[in-house]
N, C-alpha and C positions, 0 to 999 in steps of 0.2 A: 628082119633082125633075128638073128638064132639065140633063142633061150633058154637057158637049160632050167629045168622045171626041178631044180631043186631047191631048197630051206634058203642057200644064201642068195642062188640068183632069180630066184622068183619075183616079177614086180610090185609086189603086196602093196607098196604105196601109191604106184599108180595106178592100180586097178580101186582102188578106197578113193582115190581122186580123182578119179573120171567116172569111175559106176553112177555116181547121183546123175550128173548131167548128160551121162550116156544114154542112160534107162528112162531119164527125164524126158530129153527129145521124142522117146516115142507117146509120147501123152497125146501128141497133136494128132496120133493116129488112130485115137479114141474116137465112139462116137459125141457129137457133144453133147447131149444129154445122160452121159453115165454116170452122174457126177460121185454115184455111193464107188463104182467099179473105180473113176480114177485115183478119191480120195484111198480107197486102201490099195491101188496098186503102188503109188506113193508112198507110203509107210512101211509097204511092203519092200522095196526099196532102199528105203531108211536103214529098214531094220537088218537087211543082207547086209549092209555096209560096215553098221555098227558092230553086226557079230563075226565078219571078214576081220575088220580092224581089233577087235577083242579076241580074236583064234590068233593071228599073227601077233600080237603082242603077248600072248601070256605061251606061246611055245616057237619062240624065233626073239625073240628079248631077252636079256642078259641084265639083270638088275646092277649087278657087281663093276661092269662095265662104263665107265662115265664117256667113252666113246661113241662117236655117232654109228648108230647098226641101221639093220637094211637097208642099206644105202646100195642105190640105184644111178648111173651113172652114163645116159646117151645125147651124144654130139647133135646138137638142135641144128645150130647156124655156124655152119663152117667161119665165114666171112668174122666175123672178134669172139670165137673160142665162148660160144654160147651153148651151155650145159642144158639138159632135161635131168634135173639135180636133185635128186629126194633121199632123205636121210632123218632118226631122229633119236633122240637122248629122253634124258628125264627129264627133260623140262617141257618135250613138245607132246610127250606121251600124254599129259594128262589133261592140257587144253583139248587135242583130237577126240580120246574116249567123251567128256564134258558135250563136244559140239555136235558125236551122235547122238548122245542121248538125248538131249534139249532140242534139236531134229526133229527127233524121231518123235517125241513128246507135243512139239510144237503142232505137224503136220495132226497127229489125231485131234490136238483140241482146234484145228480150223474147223470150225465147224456149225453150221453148214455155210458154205462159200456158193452162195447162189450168181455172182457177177463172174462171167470169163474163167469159169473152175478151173478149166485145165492149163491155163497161163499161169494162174497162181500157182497150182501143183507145181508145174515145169519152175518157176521161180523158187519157190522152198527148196528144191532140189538142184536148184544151179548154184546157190547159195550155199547151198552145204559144200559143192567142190568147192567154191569161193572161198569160205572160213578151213577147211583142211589145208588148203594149200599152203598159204602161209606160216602154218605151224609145221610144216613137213619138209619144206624147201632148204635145201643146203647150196642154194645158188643165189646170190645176192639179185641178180636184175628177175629170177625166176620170181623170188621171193615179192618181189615190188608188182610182178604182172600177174601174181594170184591176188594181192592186195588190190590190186586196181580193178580188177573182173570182178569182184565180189560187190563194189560199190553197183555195177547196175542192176543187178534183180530188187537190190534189196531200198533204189530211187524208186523199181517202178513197183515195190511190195506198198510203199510211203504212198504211192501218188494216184493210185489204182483203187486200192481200200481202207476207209479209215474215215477220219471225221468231217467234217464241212472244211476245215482248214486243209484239208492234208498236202494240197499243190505249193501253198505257201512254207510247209514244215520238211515238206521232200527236197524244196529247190533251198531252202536253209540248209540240208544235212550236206548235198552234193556239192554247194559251194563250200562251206567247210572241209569236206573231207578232200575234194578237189585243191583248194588252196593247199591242205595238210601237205597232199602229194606232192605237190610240186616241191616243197621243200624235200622232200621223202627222195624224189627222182635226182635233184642234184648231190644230195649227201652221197646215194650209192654210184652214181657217176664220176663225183670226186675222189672216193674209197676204191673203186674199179678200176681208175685211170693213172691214178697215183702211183707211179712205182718207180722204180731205178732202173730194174728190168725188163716185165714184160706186165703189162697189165691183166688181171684176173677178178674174177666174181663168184669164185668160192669160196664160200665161207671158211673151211679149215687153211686153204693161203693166205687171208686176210686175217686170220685169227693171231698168226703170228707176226705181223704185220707194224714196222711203230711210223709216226710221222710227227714232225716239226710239230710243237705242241700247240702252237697256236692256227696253226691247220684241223690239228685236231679238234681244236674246241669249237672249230667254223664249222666243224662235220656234225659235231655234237648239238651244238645248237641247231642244228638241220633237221637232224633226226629228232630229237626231243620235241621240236615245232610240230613235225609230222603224228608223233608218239599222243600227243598233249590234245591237237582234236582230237583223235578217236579213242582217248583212255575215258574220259576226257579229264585234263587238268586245266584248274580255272586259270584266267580267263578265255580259255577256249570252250567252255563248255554249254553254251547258250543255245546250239543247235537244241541236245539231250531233250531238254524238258516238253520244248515245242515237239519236237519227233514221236516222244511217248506220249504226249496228249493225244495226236491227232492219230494216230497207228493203231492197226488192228489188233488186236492183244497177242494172236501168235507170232506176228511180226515184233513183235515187244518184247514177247518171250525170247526171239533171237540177238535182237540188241544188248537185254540186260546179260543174257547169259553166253554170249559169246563175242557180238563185236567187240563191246568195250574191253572184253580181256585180251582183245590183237592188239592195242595199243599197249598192254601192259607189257606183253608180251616181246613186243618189238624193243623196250626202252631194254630188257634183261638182255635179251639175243644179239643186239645189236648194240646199243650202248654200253652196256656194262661189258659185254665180252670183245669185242671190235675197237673200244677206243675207254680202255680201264682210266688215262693216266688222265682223263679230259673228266672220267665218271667219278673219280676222285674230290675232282676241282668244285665238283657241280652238285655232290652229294649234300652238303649243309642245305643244299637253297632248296633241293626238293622236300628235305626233312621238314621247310620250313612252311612249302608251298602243301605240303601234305596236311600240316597242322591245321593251315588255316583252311584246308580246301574242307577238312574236317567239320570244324564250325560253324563258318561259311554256310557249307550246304545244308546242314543240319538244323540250322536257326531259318534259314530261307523257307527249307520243306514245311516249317511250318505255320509259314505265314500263305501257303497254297491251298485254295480251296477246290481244285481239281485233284479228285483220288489219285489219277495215272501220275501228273506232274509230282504228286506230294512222294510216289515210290520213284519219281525217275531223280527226285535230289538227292533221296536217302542213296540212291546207287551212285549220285557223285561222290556222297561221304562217305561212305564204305570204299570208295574208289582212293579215297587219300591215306586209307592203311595202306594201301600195298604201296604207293608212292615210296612213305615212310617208311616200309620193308625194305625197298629198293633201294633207297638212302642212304640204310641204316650201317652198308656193308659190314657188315656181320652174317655168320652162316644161320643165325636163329633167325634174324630176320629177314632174311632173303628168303630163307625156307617158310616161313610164314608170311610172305608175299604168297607165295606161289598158293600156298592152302588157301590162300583169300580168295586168288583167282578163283578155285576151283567151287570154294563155299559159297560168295557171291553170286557164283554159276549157278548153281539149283535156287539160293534163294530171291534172287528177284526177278528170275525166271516163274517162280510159283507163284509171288505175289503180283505180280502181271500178270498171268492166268485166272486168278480169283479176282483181280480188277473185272476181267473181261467179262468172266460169269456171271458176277452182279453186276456188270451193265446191260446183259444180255438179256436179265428177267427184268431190270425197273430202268434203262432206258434211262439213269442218271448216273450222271460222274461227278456232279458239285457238292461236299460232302454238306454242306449246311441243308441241301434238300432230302438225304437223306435219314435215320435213322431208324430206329425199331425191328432194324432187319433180324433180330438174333431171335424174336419168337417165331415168324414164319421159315425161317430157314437155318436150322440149328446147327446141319453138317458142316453149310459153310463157313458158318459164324464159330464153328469149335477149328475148320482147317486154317481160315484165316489169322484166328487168336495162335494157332503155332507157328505159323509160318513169321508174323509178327514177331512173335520172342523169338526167332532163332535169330531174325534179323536184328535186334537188340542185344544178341549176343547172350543168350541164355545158356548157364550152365548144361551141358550135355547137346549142347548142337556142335555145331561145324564153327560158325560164325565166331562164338566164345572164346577156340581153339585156338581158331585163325589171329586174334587181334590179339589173347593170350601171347601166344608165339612172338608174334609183335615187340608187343612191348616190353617180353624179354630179350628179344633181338635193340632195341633200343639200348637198356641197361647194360649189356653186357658187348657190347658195342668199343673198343677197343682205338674209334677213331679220335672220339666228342670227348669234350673235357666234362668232368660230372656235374658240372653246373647244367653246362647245354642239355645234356641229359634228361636234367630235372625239367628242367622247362619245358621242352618237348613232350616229356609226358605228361605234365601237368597239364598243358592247352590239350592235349589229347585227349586225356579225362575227361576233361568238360566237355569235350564233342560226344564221348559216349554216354555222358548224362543226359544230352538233349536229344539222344536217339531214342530213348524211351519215352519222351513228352511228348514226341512228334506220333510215334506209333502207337500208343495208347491213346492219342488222341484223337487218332485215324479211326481205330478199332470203337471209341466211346460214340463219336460222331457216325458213324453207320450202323452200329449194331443196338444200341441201346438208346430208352426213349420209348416213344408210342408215337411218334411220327406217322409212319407207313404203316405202321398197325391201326392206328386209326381211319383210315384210308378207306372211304366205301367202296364195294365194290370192286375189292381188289384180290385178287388170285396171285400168290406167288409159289413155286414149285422149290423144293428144295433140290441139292444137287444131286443127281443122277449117276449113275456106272461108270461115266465115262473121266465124268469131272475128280469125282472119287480115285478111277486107279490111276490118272494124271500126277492127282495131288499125292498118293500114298509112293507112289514111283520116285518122286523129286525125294518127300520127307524121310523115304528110311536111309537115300544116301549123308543126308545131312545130319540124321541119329548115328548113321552108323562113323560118317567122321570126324564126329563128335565125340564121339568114346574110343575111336580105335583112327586116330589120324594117321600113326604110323602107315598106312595102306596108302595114302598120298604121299608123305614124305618120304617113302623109301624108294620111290622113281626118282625123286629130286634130289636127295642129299649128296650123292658124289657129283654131281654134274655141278652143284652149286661151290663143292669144295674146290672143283676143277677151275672156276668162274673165281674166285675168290683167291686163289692162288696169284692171279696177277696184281692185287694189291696188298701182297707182304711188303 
C-alpha cells in the first residue's frame, strides 16, 4: 500500500495501535530469565508509544476543529465494505493520552513479577492496543473488535496473578463483559444493517443517520446494557469489587484508570451521538440511576473490610457523576463528565497502586487487621492521605473540579424542571458527604493506632524511588487539573457543542 510520509497521510494511529502488541510479541524471544531486561524493554515500549501519541497530537491536532483529524482510511474486507477506520476528536484525545500514561505507570510498578514475566509483559502490552483501539476507531464493527480483543489479556492478567480467588473473579469479569457484548454486537449490527440504501459502519454515515424511534430505543437499550457492565452502572456492577479484590494491583491500576472509562466512553460516542432522540428519552432515568449509584456505592464501601473492595466501590460512586454528566445534557455537564473521566483516571489508578504497596510489605488487605502504619512508614501514609482527599474531592485537585463542573452542569441544565433539579442534587450531596466517612475511615483504620507498631519483631521499609516517582507522576496531573482544568476541557468543548447540537 503506497504512503505518502507526509503530516496528513502518515498512519500515526495505526502505528500507536499496533506498536504495543507488535514490540510485545517479541518478548517471547527473550531469554527467560531476563526478567530486569524484559520488564524495561516493556516500558520502554510504553513510553515510545506515549510520546509517538503526544508528538502527533500536539503538532497534527487542530484544537479549533470539532472534526475527526488523522483519519486513516484502508479497505479491510472487500466482501460488506469493512473499513481499517482510525480517526479522532476531543473526546478520544484525552482517554488515549490517560491509557499511556497509566501504561506506562502500570508496567514499572509490576514489580517484581517472578511467575511467567514475559507473558505478563506481552499481556500489558497487548492491552494497551486493546484500550487504544476503541477510543481511536471511526468504524463501528472496528470499534466492537478492539473492545472485544482487549477482554483476553486482560481474563488471563485476572486468572494468572492475583489472589487465591482470582479463577473465580476472572471467569465473573468474562461472563459479564461477554454477556455485555453480545448485546454490544447486535446493537451495531442493527445500526449497520439498517438503512434504505446501502448498509454502512462508519461512524460519520451513521452520525447522520435517524430511525423509527422505537427502533431506536431497542438500539439504545442495547448499547447502554453493553455500556452499563463495563462503566459499571448498578445493577451490573458486581463483577468490579470481586475483580479488584483478587487482581494484582497493576492490573487494578488498568481497570480503575482505563477499562471502566471504555464504558463511559461508548454510552457518549455511541449513544448520545448515534441515537440523540432515544438519549433524550432515557436521560432522566440515568440522572436517577447516577444518583443512586452514588449512594448506593458510597454507603456499601463502607461497610467493606477488604482495602482493594472499599476503593473498587468508591470507583462505582465516582462512576455515577459522570452517568449524571451524561444525563444532564447540558454542555457543563457533559464537559465535566468527560474531566471525571480523565480525574478518576489517575485517581484510583493511585490509590490501587498504594493498596498494592502496603500489601506488598504486610501481606494484609483486611483493614481491621491493620493499623499504626503512619509511624513506620510515613511517605506512604502522607501519599495515601493525598491521594484520599483528592478522591473526596478536595479543593485544588482534579476530582473537586470534576464533580464542581457537574453539578453546575445539573443547575443549569435547560432539560429538568427546577424541582428535578433540586432533588438530584440534593441526593447527590449526600453521596459526596459519605465519600469522606468512607475515606477517612479507610486512612484512620490503617495508618493510625499502635496495632502494627506494636508488633514484635517486625521490620517495615518505607517507600522507595520507584513507588515515590509513580505516585508524584499520577499527583501532579491531578494538582495541575485541579487548578488549570482548562487543559482538558479545551480538547472537548467544541466536539461536545457539536454532540449537543442534535438536541436543540
Amino acid at each position: 500500500m503506497y504512503l505518502i510520509f507526509i503530516t496528513n497521510y502518515f498512519p500515526w494511529l495505526t502505528i500507536v495501535v499496533v506498536l504495543p502488541i507488535a514490540g510485545g510479541s517479541l518478548i517471547f524471544l527473550f531469554p527467560h530469565r531476563g526478567n530486569k531486561v524484559i520488564r524495561w524493554y516493556t516500558i520502554c515500549i510504553c513510553l515510545v508509544d506515549l510520546l509517538l501519541t503526544t508528538y502527533a497530537f500536539c503538532y497534527h491536532f487542530k484544537l479549533d476543529d470539532p472534526l475527526i483529524q488523522l483519519t486513516e482510511n484502508y479497505k479491510w474486507i472487500q466482501f460488506f465494505d469493512f473499513y481499517w477506520r482510525f480517526g479522532i476528536d476531543g473526546l478520544s484525545i484525552g482517554p488515549i493520552l490517560l491509557t499511556g500514561f497509566i501504561t506506562t505507570l502500570a508496567t514499572l510498578a509490576a514489580h517484581p513479577v517472578t511467575r511467567e514475566s514475559r507473558l505478563f509483559h506481552f499481556l500489558m502490552l497487548a492491552m494497551y492496543s486493546g484500550q487504544i483501539g476503541p477510543f481511536s476507531s471511526r468504524d463501528i464493527l472496528l470499534f466492537f473488535i478492539m473492545w472485544e480483543f482487549e477482554l483476553i489479556p486482560v481474563y488471563l492478567l485476572l486468572s494468572m496473578w492475583g489472589g487465591k480467588k482470582r479463577l473465580y473473579s476472572a471467569t465473573k469479569f468474562l461472563l459479564y463483559t461477554a454477556g455485555g457484548s453480545i448485546f454490544l454486537l447486535m446493537g451495531i449490527l442493527g445500526i449497520g444493517l439498517y438503512s434504505s440504501n446501502e448498509p454502512t459502519l462508519n461512524f460519520e454515515m451513521l452520525t447522520n443517520r435517524s430511525y423509527p424511534l422505537g427502533l431506536e430505543i431497542l438500539f439504545y437499550i442495547g448499547f447502554l446494557i453493553a455500556f452499563a457492565v463495563k462503566s459499571p452502572i448498578i445493577p451490573f456492577h458486581t463483577w468490579l469489587p470481586d475483580t479488584h479484590g483478587e487482581a494484582h494491583y497493576s492490573t487494578c491500576m488498568l481497570l480503575a484508570g482505563i477499562l471502566l472509562k471504555m464504558g463511559a466512553y461508548g454510552l457518549v460516542r455511541i449513544n448520545m451521538e448515534l441515537l440523540p432522540r432515544a438519549h433524550s428519552i432515557f436521560s432522566p432515568w440515568l440522572m436517577i440511576i447516577g444518583s443512586i449509584q452514588i449512594i448506593y456505592a458510597a454507603s456499601t464501601s463502607l461497610g467493606q473490610r477488604n482495602l482493594k473492595k472499599r476503593i473498587a466501590y468508591s470507583s462505582v460512586s465516582h462512576m455515577g457523576f459522570i452517568i449524571i454528566g451524561i444525563g444532564s445534557l447540558s454542555d457543563t455537564g457533559l464537559n465535566g463528565a468527560i474531566l471525571q473521566i480523565i480525574s478518576h483516571g489517575f485517581i484510583g489508578a493511585a490509590l490501587f497502586f498504594l493498596a498494592g504497596t502496603g500489601y506488598d510489605r504486610l501481606r494484609l488487605l483486611y483493614l481491621d487487621e491493620m493499623g499504626g502504619m503512619a509511624i513506620p512508614m510515613p511517605k506512604i501514609f502522607t501519599i495515601f492521605s493525598i491521594f484520599s482527599m483528592a478522591s473526596l474531592a478536595l479543593p485544588g485537585m482534579s476530582g473537586f473540579v470534576a464533580e464542581f463542573i457537574i453539578f453546575f452542569g445539573i443547575i443549569t441544565s435547560q432539560k429538568y424542571l427546577l424541582m428535578t433539579k433540586i432533588l438530584i442534587t440534593f441526593v447527590t450531596a449526600i453521596g459526596m458527604i459519605l465519600t469522606p466517612i468512607y475515606s477517612l475511615s479507610m486512612l484512620r483504620q490503617m495508618f493510625y493506632g499502635y496495632k502494627l507498631f506494636n508488633t514484635p519483631n517486625s521490620y517495615f521499609f518505607d517507600s522507595g524511588p520507584r513507588e515515590l516517582f509513580i505516585s508524584i507522576s499520577i499527583l501532579i496531573p491531578v494538582i495541575g487539573i485541579g487548578i488549570y482544568p482548562d487543559f482538558i476541557l479545551s480538547f472537548s468543548v467544541d466536539k461536545v457543542e457539536a454532540i449537543l447540537s442534535n438536541f436543540l
